[in-house]
BAZAVO-940740 format. One record per residue (C-alpha): x, y, z. Coordinates in nm, 3 decimals. Layout:
<rec px="X" py="Y" pz="Z"/>
...
***
This chain:
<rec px="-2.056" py="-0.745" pz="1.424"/>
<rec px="-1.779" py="-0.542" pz="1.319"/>
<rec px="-1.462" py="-0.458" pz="1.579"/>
<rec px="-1.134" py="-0.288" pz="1.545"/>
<rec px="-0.910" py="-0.582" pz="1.611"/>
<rec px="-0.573" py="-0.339" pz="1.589"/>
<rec px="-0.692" py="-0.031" pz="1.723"/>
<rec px="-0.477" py="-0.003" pz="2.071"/>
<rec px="-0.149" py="-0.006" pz="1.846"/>
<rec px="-0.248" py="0.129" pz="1.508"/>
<rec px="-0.412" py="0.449" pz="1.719"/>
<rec px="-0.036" py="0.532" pz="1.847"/>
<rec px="0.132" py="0.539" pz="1.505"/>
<rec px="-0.145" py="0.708" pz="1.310"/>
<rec px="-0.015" py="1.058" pz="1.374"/>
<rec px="0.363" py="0.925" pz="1.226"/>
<rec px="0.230" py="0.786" pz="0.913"/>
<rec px="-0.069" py="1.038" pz="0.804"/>
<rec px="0.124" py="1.269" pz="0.506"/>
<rec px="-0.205" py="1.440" pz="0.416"/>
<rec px="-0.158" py="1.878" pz="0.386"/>
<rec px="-0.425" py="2.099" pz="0.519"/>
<rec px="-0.537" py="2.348" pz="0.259"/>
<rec px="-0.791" py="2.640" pz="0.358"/>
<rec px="-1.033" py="2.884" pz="0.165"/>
<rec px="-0.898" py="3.167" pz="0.062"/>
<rec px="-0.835" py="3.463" pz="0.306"/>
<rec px="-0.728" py="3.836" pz="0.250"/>
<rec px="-0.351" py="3.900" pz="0.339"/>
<rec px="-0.140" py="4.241" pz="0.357"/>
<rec px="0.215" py="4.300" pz="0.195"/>
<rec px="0.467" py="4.503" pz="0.392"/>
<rec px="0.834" py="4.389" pz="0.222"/>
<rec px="0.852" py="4.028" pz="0.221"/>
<rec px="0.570" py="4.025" pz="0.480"/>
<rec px="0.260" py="3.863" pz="0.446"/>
<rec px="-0.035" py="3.955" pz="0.702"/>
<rec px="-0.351" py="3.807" pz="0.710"/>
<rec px="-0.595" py="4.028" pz="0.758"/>
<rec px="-1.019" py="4.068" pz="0.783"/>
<rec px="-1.162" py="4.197" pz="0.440"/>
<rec px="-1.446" py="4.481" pz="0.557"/>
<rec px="-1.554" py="4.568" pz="0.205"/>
<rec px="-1.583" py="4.263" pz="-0.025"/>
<rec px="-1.795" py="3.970" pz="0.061"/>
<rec px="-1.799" py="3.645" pz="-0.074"/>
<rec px="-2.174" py="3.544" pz="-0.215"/>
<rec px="-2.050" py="3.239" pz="-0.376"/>
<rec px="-1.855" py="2.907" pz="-0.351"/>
<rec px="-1.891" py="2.604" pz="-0.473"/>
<rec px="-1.609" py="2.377" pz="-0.367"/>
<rec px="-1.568" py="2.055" pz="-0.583"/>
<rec px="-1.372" py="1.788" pz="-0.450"/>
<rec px="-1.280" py="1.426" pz="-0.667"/>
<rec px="-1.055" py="1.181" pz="-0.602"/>
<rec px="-0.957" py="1.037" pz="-0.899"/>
<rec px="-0.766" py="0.701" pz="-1.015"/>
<rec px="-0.718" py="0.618" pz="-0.651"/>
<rec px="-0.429" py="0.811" pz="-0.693"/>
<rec px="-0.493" py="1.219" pz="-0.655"/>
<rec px="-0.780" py="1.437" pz="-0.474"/>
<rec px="-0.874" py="1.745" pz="-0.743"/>
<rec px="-1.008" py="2.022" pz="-0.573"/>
<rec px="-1.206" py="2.311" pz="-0.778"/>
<rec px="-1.317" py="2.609" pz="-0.642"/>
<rec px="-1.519" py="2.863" pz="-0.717"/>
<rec px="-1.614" py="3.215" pz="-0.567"/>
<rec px="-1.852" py="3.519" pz="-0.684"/>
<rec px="-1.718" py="3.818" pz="-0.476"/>
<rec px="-1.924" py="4.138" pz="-0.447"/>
<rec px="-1.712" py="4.444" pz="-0.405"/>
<rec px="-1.951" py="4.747" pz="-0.317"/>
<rec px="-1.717" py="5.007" pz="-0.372"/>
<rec px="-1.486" py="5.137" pz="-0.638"/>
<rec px="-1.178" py="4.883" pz="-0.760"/>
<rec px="-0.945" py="4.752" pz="-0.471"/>
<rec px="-0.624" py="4.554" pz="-0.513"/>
<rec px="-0.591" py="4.328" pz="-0.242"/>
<rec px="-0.376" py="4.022" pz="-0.174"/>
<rec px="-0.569" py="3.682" pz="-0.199"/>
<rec px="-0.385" py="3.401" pz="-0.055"/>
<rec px="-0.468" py="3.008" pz="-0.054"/>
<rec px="-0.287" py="2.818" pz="0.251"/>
<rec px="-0.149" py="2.483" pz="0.247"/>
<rec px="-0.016" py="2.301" pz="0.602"/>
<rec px="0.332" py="2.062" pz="0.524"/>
<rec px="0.304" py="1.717" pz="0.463"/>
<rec px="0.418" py="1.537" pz="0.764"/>
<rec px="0.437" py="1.132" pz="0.852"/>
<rec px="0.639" py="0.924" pz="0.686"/>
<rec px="0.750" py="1.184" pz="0.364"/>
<rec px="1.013" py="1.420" pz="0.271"/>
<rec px="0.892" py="1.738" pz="0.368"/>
<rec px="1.064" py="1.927" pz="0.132"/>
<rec px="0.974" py="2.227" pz="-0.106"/>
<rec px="0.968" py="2.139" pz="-0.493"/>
<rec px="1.112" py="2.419" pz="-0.705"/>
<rec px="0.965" py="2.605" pz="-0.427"/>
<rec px="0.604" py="2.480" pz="-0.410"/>
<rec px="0.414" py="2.238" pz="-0.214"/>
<rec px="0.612" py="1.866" pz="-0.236"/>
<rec px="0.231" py="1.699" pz="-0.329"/>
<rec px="0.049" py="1.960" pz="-0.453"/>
<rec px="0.031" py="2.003" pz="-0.841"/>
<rec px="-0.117" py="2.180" pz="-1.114"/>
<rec px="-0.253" py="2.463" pz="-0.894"/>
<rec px="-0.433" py="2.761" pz="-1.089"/>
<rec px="-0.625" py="3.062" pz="-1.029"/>
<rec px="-0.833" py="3.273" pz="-1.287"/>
<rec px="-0.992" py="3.620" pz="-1.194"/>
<rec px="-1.331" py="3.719" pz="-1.400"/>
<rec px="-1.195" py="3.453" pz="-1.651"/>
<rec px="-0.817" py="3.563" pz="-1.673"/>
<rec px="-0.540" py="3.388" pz="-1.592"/>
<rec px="-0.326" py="3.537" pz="-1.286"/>
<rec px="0.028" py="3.458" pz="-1.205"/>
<rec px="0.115" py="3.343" pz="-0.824"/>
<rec px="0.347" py="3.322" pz="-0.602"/>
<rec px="0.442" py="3.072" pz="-0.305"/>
<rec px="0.561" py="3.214" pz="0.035"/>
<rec px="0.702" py="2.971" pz="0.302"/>
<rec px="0.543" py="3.054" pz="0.640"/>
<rec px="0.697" py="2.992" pz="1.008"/>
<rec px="0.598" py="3.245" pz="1.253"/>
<rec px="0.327" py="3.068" pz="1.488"/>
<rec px="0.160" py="3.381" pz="1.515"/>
<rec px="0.059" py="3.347" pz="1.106"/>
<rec px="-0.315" py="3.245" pz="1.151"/>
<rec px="-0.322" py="3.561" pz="1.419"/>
<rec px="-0.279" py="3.882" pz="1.232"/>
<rec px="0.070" py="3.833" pz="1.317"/>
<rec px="0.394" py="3.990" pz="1.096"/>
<rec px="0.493" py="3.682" pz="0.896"/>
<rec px="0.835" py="3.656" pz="0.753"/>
<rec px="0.872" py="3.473" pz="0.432"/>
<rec px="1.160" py="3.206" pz="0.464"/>
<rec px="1.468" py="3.199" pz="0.229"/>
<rec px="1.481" py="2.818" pz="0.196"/>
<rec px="1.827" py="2.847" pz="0.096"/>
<rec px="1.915" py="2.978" pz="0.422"/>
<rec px="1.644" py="2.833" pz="0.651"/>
<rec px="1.784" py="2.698" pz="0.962"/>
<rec px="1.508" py="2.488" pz="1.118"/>
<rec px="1.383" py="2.180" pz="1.006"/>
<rec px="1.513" py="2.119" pz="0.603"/>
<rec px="1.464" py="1.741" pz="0.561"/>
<rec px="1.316" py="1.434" pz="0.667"/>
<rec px="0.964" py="1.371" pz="0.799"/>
<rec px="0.874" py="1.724" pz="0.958"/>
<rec px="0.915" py="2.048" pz="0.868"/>
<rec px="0.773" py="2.310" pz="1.087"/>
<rec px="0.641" py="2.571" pz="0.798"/>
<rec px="0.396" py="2.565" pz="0.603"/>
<rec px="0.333" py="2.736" pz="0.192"/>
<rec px="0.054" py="2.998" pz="0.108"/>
<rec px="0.021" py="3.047" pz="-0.267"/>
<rec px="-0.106" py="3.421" pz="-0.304"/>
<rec px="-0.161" py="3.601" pz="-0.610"/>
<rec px="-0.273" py="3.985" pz="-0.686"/>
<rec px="-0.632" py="4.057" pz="-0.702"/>
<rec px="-0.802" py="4.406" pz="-0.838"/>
<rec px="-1.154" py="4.366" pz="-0.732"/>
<rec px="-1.387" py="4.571" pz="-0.991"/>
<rec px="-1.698" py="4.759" pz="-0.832"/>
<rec px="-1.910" py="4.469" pz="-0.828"/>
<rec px="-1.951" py="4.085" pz="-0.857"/>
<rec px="-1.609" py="3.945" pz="-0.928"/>
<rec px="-1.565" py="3.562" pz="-0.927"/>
<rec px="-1.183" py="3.362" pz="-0.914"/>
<rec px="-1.168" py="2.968" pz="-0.973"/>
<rec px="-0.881" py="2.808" pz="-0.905"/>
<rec px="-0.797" py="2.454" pz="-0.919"/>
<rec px="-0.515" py="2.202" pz="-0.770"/>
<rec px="-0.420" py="1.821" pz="-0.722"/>
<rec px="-0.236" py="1.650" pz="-0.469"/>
<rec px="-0.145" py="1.261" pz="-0.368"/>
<rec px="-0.409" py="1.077" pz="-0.201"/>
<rec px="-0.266" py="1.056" pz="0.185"/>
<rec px="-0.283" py="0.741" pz="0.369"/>
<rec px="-0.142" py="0.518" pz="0.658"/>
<rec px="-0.180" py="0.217" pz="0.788"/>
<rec px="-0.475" py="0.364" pz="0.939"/>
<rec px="-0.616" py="0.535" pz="0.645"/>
<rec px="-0.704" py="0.424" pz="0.307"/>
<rec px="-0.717" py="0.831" pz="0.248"/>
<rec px="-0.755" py="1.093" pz="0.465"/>
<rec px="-0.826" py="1.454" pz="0.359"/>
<rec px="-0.855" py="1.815" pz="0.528"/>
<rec px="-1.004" py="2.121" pz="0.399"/>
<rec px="-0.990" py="2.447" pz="0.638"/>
<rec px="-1.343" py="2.618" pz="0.604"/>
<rec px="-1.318" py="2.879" pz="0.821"/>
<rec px="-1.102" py="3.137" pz="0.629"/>
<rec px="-1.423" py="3.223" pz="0.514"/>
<rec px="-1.487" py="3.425" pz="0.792"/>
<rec px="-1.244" py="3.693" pz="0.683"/>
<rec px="-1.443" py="3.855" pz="0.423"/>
<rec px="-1.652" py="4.099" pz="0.466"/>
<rec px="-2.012" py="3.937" pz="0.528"/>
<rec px="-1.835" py="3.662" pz="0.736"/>
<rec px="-2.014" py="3.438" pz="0.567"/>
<rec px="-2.112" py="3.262" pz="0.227"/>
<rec px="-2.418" py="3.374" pz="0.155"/>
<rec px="-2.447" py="3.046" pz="-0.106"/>
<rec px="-2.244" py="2.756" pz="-0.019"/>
<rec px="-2.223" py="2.408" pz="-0.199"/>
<rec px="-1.955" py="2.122" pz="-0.127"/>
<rec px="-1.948" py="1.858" pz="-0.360"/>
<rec px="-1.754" py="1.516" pz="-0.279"/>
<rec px="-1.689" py="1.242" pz="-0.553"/>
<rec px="-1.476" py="0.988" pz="-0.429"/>
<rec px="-1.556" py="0.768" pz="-0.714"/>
<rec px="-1.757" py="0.434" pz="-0.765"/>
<rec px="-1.799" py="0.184" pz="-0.429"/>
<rec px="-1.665" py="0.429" pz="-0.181"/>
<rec px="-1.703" py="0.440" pz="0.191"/>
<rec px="-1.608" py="0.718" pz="0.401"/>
<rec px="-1.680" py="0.970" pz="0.684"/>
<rec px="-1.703" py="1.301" pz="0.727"/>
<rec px="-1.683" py="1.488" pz="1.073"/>
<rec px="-1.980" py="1.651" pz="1.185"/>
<rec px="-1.737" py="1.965" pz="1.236"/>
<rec px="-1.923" py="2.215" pz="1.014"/>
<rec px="-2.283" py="2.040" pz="0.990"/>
<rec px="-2.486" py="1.925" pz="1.269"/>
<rec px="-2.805" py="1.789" pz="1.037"/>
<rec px="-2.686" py="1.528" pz="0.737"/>
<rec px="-3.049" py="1.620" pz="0.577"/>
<rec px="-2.803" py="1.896" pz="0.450"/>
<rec px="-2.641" py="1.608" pz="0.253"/>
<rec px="-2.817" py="1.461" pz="-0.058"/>
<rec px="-2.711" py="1.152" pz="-0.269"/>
<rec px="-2.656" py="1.261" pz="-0.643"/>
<rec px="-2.609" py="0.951" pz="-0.757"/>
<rec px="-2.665" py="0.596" pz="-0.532"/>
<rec px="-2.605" py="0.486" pz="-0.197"/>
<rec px="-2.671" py="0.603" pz="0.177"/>
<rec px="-2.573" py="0.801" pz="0.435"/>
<rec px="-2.653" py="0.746" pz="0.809"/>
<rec px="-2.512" py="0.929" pz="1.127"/>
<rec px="-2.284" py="0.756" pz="1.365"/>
<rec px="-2.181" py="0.864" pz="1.713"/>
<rec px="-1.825" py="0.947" pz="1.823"/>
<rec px="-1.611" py="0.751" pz="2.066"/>
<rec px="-1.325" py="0.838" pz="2.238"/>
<rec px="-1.230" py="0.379" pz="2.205"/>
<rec px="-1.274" py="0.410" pz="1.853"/>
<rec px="-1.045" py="0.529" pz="1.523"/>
<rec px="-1.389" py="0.770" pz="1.520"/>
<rec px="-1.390" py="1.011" pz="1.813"/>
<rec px="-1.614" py="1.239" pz="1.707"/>
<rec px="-1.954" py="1.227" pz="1.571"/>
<rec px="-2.008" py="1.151" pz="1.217"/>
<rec px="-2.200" py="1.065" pz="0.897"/>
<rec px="-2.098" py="0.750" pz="0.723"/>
<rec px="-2.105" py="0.745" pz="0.338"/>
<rec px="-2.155" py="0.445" pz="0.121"/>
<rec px="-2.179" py="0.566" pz="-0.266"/>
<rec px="-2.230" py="0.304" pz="-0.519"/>
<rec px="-2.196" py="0.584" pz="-0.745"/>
<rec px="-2.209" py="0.952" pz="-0.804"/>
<rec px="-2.193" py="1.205" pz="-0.524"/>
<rec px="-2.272" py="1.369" pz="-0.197"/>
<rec px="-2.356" py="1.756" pz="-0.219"/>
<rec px="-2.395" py="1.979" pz="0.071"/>
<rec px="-2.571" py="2.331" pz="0.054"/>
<rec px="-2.610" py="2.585" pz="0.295"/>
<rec px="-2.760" py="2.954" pz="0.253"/>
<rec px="-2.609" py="3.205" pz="0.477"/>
<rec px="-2.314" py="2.950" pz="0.601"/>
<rec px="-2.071" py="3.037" pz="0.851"/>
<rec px="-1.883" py="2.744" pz="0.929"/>
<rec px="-1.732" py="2.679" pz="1.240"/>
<rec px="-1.537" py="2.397" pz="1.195"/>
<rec px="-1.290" py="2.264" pz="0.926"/>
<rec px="-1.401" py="1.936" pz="0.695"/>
<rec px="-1.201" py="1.631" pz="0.805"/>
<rec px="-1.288" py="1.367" pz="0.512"/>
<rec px="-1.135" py="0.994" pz="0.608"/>
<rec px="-1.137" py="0.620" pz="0.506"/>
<rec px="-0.986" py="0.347" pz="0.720"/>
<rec px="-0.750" py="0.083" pz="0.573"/>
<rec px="-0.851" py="-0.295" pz="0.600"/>
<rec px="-0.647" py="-0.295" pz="0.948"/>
<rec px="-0.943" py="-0.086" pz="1.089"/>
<rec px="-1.230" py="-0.273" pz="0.940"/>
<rec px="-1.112" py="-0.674" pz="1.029"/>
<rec px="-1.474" py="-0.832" pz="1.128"/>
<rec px="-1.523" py="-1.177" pz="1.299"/>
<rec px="-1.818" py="-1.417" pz="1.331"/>
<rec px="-1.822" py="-1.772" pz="1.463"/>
<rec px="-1.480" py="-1.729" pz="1.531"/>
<rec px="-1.390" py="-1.673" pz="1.158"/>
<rec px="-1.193" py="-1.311" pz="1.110"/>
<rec px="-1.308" py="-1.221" pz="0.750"/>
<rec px="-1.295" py="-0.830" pz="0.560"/>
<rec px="-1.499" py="-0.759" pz="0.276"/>
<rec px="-1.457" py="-0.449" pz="0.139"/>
<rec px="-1.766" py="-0.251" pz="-0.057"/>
<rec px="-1.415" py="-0.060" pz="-0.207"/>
<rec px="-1.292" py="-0.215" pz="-0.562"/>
<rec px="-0.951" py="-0.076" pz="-0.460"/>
<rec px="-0.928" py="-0.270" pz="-0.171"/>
<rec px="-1.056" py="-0.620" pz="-0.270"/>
<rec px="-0.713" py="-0.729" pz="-0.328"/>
<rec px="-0.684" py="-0.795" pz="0.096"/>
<rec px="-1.005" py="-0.917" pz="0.152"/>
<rec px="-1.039" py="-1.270" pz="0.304"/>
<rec px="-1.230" py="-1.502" pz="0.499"/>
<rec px="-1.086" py="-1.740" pz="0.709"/>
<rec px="-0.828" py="-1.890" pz="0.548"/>
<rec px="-0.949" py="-1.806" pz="0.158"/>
<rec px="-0.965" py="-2.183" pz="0.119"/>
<rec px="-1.294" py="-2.349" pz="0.205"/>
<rec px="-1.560" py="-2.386" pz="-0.033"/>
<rec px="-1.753" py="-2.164" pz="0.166"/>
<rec px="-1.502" py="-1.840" pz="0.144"/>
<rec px="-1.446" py="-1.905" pz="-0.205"/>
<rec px="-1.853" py="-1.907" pz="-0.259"/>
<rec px="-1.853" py="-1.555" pz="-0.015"/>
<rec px="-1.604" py="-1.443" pz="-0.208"/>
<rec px="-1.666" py="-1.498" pz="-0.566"/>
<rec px="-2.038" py="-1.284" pz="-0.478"/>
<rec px="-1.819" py="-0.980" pz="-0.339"/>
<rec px="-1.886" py="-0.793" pz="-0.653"/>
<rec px="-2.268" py="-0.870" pz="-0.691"/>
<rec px="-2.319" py="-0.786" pz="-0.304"/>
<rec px="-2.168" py="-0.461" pz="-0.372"/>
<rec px="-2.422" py="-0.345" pz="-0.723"/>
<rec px="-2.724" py="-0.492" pz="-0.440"/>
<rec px="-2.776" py="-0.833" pz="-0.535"/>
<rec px="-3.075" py="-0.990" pz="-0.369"/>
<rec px="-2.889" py="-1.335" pz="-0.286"/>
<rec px="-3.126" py="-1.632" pz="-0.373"/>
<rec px="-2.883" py="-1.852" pz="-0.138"/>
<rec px="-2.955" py="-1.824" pz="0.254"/>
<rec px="-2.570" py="-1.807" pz="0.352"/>
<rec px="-2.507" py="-1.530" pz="0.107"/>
<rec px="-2.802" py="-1.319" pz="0.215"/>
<rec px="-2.778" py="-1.350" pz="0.572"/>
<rec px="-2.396" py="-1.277" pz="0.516"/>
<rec px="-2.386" py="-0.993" pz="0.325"/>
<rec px="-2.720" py="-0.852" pz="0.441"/>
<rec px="-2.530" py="-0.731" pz="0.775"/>
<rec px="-2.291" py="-0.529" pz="0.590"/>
<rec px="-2.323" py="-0.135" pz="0.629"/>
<rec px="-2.293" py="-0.068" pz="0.264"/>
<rec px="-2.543" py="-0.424" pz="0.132"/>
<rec px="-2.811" py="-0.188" pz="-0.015"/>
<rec px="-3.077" py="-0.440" pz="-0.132"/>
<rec px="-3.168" py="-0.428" pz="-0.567"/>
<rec px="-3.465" py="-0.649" pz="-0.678"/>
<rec px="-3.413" py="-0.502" pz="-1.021"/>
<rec px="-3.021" py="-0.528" pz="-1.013"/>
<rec px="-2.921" py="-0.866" pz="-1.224"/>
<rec px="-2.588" py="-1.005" pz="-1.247"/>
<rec px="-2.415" py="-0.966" pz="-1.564"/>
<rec px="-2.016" py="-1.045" pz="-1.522"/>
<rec px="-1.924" py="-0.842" pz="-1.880"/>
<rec px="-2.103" py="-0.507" pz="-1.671"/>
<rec px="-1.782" py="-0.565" pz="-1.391"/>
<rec px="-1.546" py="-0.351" pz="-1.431"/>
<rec px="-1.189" py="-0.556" pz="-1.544"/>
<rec px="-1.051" py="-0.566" pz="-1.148"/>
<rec px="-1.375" py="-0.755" pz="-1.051"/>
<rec px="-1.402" py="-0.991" pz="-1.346"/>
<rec px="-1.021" py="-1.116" pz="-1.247"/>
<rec px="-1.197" py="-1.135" pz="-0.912"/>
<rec px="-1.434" py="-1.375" pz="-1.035"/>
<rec px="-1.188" py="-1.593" pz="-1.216"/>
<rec px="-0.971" py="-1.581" pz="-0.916"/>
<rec px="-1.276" py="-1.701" pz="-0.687"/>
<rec px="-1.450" py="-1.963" pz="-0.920"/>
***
């Protein structure tokens, strides 16, 4: 039922309007001057992560991580740095005060101390192969300074002394929710800087993924190839969906719907080889038609505001709706129209025990109602 009515001309802007960075794991680096190298750890191995990820208020994606490192030898000071692509699209690439333009807040603590960190603005192409990296002097950069590319990127490193032994860092940041007219959001996370340390692996991985209440969204199968990995803490579904190269999805893919809670992956022994490519399309992508009537109903609160049928003004889109927010908790409509409507939906998930109480909406969906009635 559904189609992508736009998707010949929204697919040739997308790259021009996407501002979302590209952070990484952390990776082990080398300091000659104002040199940074990356470089493969052979001693300490990571034995722990568990990477949080919440997007909250619509707003920001927070993004936790935590690490227990296992250094078998006696104390080593290394360099530990955490890298973060530039914004690009339809922003001011800029540094802040030297730091990422959208990132905020970030923080690292080492075996439960606070560490101080630096930022390093990175140009040489040859950065992500062992090459010699010259810090830019912003100041006195002479390639791209302004506008909607810059062709560097930041890496916020901080001093490390590894005790003989487990070790653990957390560190913590926020930045913008990215979008488009393509995306509602759109996130990356690079995975594979994991493969520096010394067991080129995590021995004990988790990812967990809370993109709030009524959200749908995909993930890549770039790192995964079974979503039985994937369980629901919470309520909703998750089904697989295959890749093609006519479609805003050219890859293979699992499909979220979360009524609430969250999605947690976990892998022993995990040695990813691909990066996590989080995304959800904007109602552009997601315009549906039947008997000749374009509609979009959204299973997103946040995005209610443009849905439609028709027109908006028949009795029968008013009556569709006004039951957006029950068809969205499960309701288990009494009416034929309603439940052969919203039964085709990817994200209807059938309740016999949900019942409709308007004072349990939240406040956007209650205005809905009075809006609709």
């Amino acid at each position: 039922m559904t189609y992508y009515k736009y998707l010949k001309a929204i697919t040739l802007i997308i790259s021009i309007l996407i501002h979302s960075p590209l952070f990484a794991n952390d990776g082990a680096f080398f300091a000659r001057g104002n040199q940074l190298i990356p470089i493969n750890e052979t001693e300490i191995s990571v034995q722990k992560e568990i990477l949080r990820i919440t997007k909250i208020d619509n707003r920001y994606i927070e993004v936790s991580v935590y690490y227990e490192f296992f250094n078998p030898a006696e104390e080593k000071e290394i360099i530990v740095g955490f890298e973060a692509m530039s914004p690009s699209g339809d922003v001011d690439g800029a540094p802040i005060n030297g730091q990422h333009p959208y990132m905020h807040d970030f923080t690292v603590r080492m075996n439960d101390l606070p560490l101080d960190y630096k930022v390093a603005l990175i140009s040489d192409s040859l950065y992500n192969h062992n090459g010699n990296i010259k810090t830019i002097d912003w100041e006195h950069f002479d390639g791209h300074k302004a506008g909607n590319y810059v062709d560097f990127f930041y890496v916020y490193h901080f001093n490390t002394k590894f005790k003989k032994g487990k070790n653990t860092i957390n560190h913590t940041y926020r930045f913008d929710v990215s979008g488009g007219i393509a995306y509602n959001y759109y996130f990356e996370y690079v995975l594979t800087a994991a493969n520096r340390w010394a067991n080129r692996q995590i021995d004990d991985f988790t990812l967990e993924i809370d993109m709030g209440h009524f959200e749908e969204f995909y993930l890549n199968k770039s790192f995964f190839n079974n979503i039985n990995d994937w369980k629901i803490q919470g309520k909703g579904k998750i089904c697989e969906i295959a890749g093609s190269p006519d479609s805003p999805i050219n890859t293979d893919a699992m499909h979220c719907y979360v009524q609430h809670g969250k999605i947690v992956f976990t892998k022993k022994k995990f040695r990813p080889k691909g990066e996590l490519f989080l995304q959800s399309f904007s109602p552009y992508m997601g315009v549906s038609e039947i008997d000749g009537v374009d509609f979009y109903l959204p299973f997103s609160i946040y995005l209610q505001e443009q849905a439609f049928y028709g027109d908006n003004t028949t009795p029968e889109a008013k009556k569709i709706l006004r039951n957006l927010p029950f068809a969205r908790r499960g309701y288990v409509f009494q009416d034929p129209q309603l439940h052969h409507f919203y039964s085709d939906f990817g994200w209807y998930i059938p309740n016999p025990k949900y019942v409709a109480v308007v004072k349990d909406l939240t406040v956007e969906e209650q205005q809905w109602l009075e809006r609709w009635k």
